[in-house]
N, C-alpha and C positions, 0 to 999 in steps of 0.2 A: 504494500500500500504506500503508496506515497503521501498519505496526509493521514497524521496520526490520532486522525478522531474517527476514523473506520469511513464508512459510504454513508454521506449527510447530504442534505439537499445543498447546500452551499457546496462541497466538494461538486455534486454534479453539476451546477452551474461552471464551476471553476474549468471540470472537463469539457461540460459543452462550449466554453467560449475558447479553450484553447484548439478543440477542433475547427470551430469557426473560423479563428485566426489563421490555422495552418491552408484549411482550403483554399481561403481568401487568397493568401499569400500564394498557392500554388495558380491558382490561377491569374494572378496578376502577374506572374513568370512565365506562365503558358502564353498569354497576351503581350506582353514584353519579347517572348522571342518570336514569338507570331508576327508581331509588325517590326523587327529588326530585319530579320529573313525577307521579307519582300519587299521590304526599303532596294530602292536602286539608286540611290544618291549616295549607301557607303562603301566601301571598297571594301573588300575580302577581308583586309588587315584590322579593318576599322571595325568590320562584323568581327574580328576573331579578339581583338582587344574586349568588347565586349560580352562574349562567348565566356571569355577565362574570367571577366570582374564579375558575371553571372554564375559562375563556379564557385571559382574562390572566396568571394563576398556574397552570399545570395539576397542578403535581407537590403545589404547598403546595395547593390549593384542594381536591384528593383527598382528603388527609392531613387539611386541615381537616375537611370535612365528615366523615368516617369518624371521626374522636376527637368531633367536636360529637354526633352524630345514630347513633352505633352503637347505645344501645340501642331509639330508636324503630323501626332500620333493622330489627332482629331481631324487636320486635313486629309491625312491618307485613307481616313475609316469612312469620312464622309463623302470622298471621290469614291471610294472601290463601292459605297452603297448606290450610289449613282451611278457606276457604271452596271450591276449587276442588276439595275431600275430599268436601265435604257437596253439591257440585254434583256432582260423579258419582257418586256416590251415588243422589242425586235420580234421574238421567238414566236408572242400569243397573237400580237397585232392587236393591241387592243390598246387605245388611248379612247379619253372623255372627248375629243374633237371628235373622231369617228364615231364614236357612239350617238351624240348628237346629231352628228348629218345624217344617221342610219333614220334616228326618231322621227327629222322631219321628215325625209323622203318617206316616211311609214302616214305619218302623218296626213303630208299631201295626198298620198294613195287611198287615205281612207281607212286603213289595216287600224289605225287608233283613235280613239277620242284625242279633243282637244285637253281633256281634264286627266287623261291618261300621260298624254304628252307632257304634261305638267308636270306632273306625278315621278314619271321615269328620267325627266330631266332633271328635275330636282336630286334624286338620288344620286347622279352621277356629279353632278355640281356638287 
């Protein structure tokens, strides 16, 4: 046992935050080399310097990188989100511009009420 008042409810909180902590922390390393690895702006050398402060330091090498590289990290996460937007996109064909010229031309035709048209353009808006 590691805490010499045996299994208390304060010990289990004690447990469950330090799992918490350790998760956190593995995942903020998985995220960490996640977006080093597909950085193309640093050289081999510059991935490997921090490859080994990610090793050797785990806890300071996080914390570094996350204070150095948070605002590249949010530009890089917010491009790849837009480009994987504009790729399915691409893929299903489907944007709210097409959708609306589909409605009125249904419209014109007759295929929907006016209050229908309303309706389903609303939703897409």
């Amino acid at each position: 046992m590691f805490f010499d008042g045996g299994f208390t409810f304060s010990n289990f909180l004690v447990d469950v935050f330090v799992v918490f902590m350790f998760i956190l922390w593995f995942w903020l390393l998985i995220t960490v080399f996640g977006d080093l690895f597909r950085r193309g702006d640093v050289s081999g050398f510059g991935k490997l310097i921090w490859v080994v402060l990610l090793i050797v330091l785990p806890y300071i090498g996080v914390f570094a990188y996350l204070v150095s590289q948070s605002r590249g990290m949010a530009e890089r996460s917010e491009a790849d989100a837009k480009a994987a937007r504009d790729h399915l996109r691409d893929v299903v064909g489907f944007s709210a511009a097409d959708e609306i010229e589909k409605l009125n031309k249904l419209k014109a035709s007759g295929a929907i009420t006016a209050a229908e048209h309303s309706r389903l353009r609303a939703k897409l808006v």
